[in-house]
N, C-alpha and C positions, 0 to 999 in steps of 0.2 A: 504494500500500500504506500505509497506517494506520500500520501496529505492524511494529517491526522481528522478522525471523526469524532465526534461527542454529543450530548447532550447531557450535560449538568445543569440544572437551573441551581442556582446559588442565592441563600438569604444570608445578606451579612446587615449586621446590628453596629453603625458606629457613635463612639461620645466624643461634642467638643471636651475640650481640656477643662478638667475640674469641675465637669457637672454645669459649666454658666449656659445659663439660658438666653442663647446666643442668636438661634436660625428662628427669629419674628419676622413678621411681616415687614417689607415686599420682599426682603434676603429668600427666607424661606423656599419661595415658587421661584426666583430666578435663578436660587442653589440647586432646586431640583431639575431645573429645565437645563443646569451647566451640567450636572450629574450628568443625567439621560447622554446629553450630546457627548459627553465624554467617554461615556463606557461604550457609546455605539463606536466613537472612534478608535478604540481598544480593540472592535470585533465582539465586545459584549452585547446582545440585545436586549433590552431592558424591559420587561413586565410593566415592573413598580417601583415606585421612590417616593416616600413619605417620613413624616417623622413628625418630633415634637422641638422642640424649643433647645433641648438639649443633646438630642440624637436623632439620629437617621436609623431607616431601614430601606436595603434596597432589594430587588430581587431580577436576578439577571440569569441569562447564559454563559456560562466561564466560558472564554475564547478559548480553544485546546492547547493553544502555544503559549499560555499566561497561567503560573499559579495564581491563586486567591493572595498570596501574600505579594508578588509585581503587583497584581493590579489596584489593593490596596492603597502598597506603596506609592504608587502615579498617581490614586485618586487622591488620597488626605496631600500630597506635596501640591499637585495641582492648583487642590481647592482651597488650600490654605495659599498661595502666591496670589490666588485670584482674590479673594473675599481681601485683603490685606489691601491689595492693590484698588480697590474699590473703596476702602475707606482709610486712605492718607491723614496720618496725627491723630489715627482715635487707638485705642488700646489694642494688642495685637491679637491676631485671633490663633487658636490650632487645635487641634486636635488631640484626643488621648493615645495615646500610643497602641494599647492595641484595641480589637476587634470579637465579634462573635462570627463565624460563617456556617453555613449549614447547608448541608444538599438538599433536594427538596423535590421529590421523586412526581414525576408527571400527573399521579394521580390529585396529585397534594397542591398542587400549582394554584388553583383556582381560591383554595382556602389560604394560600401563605398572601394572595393578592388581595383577600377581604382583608384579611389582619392588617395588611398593610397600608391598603386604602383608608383603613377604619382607626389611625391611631390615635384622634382628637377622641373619640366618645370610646376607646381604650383603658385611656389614661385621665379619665373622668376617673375607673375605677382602680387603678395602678400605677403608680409610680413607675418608673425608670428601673432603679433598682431590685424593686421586687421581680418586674417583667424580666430583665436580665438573669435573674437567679430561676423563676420559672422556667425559662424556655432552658438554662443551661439544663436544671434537669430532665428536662422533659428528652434532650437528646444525649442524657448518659452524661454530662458531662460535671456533674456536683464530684467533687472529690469525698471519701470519707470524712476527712480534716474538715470538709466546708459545710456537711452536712448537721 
């Protein structure tokens, strides 16, 4: 075979740096519209991209030639040059260093894109935190230690 094949849809979970409640309105819809265009330009095809005030969630196609960790890395360096670059003398902005990712099997696609569409009346009932800690267990991933 030539060319690599796949299909991975990928949900990754990211925090600005320190929890601040950062991506308001109009940031919010123009960070999500630079996401979208961004991961297309990756080779990523884009589902969804929502979030709240303090995090993102997106759900993509993994390009087969890009881990989850390159493309990441491209998004948070990117999107932080961008949003920076857009507000000249106000306080700097970035990101937490790391991330949630999770594969998200075809059947499952349609429910990770209500979640994701749906994360204002979510977070009505959930914080950040708790949601982080739910979905890590939900895919296995609570340590002993954390439980």
């Amino acid at each position: 075979m030539s060319e690599p094949h796949s299909k991975i849809w990928t949900h990754v979970i990211f925090a600005t740096r320190l929890g601040a409640p950062f991506l308001t309105p109009p940031l919010d819809t123009r960070l999500y519209n630079y996401l979208h265009e961004y991961l297309l330009s990756l080779g990523c095809p884009v589902r969804a991209i929502n979030g709240m005030p303090d995090h993102i969630h997106m759900l993509f196609l993994q390009n087969p030639r890009l881990s989850v960790a390159e493309i990441m890395k491209k998004i948070k360096g990117q999107t932080t040059r961008w949003i920076n670059q857009d507000r000249p003398g106000q306080k700097k902005f970035g990101w937490e260093p790391g991330y949630a990712a999770f594969s998200v099997s075809e059947s499952q696609v349609q429910k990770a894109f209500d979640y994701i569409s749906n994360q204002k009346e979510h977070h009505m009932k959930e914080n950040l935190a708790d949601e982080y800690d739910h979905i890590l267990e939900l895919h296995g991933l609570k340590l002993p230690q954390d439980l």
